[in-house]
C-alpha positions as CSV (number, residue, x, y, z in Angstrom):
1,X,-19.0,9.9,9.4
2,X,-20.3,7.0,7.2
3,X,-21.2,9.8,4.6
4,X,-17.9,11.2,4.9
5,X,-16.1,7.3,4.6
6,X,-18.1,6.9,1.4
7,X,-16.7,9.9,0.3
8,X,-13.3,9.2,0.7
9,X,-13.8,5.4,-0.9
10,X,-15.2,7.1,-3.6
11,X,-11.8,9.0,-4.4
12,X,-9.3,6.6,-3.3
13,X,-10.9,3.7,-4.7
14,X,-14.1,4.3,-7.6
15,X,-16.0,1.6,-8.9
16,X,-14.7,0.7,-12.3
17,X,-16.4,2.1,-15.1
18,X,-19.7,0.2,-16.6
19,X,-18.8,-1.1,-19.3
20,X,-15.8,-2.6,-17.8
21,X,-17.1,-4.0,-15.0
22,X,-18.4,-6.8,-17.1
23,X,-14.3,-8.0,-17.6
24,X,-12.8,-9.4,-14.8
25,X,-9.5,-8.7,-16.4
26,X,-10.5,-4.6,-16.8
27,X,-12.3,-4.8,-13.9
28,X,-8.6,-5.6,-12.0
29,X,-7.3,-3.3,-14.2
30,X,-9.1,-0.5,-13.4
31,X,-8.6,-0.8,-9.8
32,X,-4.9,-1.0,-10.1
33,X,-5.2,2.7,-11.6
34,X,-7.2,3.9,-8.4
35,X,-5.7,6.7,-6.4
36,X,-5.4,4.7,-3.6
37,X,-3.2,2.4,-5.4
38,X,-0.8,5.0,-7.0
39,X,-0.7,7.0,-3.5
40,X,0.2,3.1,-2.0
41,X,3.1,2.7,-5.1
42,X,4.5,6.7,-5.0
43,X,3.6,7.5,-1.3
44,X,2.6,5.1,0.9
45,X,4.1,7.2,4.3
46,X,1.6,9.6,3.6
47,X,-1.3,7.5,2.1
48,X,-1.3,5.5,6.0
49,X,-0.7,8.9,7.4
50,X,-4.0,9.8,5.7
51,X,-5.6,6.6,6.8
52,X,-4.7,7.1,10.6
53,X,-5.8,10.9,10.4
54,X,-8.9,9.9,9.1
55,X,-9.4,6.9,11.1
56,X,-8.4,8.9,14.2
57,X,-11.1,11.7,13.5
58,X,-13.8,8.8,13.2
59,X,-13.2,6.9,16.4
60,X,-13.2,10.2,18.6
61,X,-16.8,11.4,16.5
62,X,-18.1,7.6,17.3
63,X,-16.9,7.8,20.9
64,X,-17.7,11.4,22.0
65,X,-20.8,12.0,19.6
66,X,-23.5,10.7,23.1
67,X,-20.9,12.4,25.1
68,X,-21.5,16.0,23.4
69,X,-25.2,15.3,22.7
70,X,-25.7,14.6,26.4
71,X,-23.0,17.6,27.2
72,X,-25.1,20.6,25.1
73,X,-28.2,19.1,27.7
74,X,-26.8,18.5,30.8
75,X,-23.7,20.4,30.4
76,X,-19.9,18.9,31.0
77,X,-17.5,19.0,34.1
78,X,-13.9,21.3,32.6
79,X,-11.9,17.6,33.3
80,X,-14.3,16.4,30.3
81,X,-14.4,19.1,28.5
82,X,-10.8,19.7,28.3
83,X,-9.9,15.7,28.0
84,X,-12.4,15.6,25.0
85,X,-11.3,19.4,23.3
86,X,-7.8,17.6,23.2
87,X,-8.6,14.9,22.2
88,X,-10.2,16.7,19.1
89,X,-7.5,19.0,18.9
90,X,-5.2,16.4,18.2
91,X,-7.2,14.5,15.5
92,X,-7.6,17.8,13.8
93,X,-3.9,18.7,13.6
94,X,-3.5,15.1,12.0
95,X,-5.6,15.7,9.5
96,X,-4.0,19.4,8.9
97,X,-0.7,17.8,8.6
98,X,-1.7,15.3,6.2
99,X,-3.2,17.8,4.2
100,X,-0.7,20.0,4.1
101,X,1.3,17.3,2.8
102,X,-0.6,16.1,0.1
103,X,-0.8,20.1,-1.0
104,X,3.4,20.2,-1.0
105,X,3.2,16.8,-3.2
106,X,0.3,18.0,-5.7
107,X,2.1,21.5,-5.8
108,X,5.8,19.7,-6.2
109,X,4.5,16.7,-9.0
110,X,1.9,18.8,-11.0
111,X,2.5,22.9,-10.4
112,X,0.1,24.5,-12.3
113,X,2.3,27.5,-13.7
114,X,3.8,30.1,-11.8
115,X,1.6,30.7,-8.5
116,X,0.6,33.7,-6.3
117,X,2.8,33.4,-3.3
């Protein structure tokens, strides 16, 4: 997950370039032009829905990452299992939706020509 995080930041909020990391003033500037920044200006509904998705999926790998190691050893009770399979469920149908939505806005804002249906 910290992999993944890093991943993300990387996107939604690169380091400024080199050479202009040496300006304070294009440092600032160069931030303000992150993704993160224009999805917080033109869409922030979806930019926290990403954020929660995301955030979501993190907290159930941190909580339940012991509780499947020690599960594919010992084996899990159906209660767990189910509780935790739902649990996951849900965080990935977040994530779905938000995805989903971000393909409607990229394909809405910036079509790329006349697509295969």
């Amino acid at each position: 997950m910290i992999r993944v995080q890093g991943d993300i930041d990387s996107v939604l909020k690169p380091s400024a370039p080199v050479l202009q990391r040496w300006s304070g003033a294009k440092r600032r500037q160069a931030a303000r032009r992150s993704l993160h920044t224009l999805m917080d200006i033109y869409c922030p509904g979806l930019l926290f829905d990403f954020e929660c998705a995301v955030s979501a999926r993190s907290q159930w790998v941190d909580e339940h990452c012991r509780a499947v190691n020690e599960a594919l050893k010992r084996g899990l009770g159906d209660s767990d299992f189910d509780a935790m399979a739902a649990q996951m469920q849900t965080t990935l149908e977040s994530l779905t939706s938000v995805r989903q939505q971000l393909l409607v806005l990229i394909q809405e804002c910036y079509p790329l020509g006349e697509g295969a249906d």
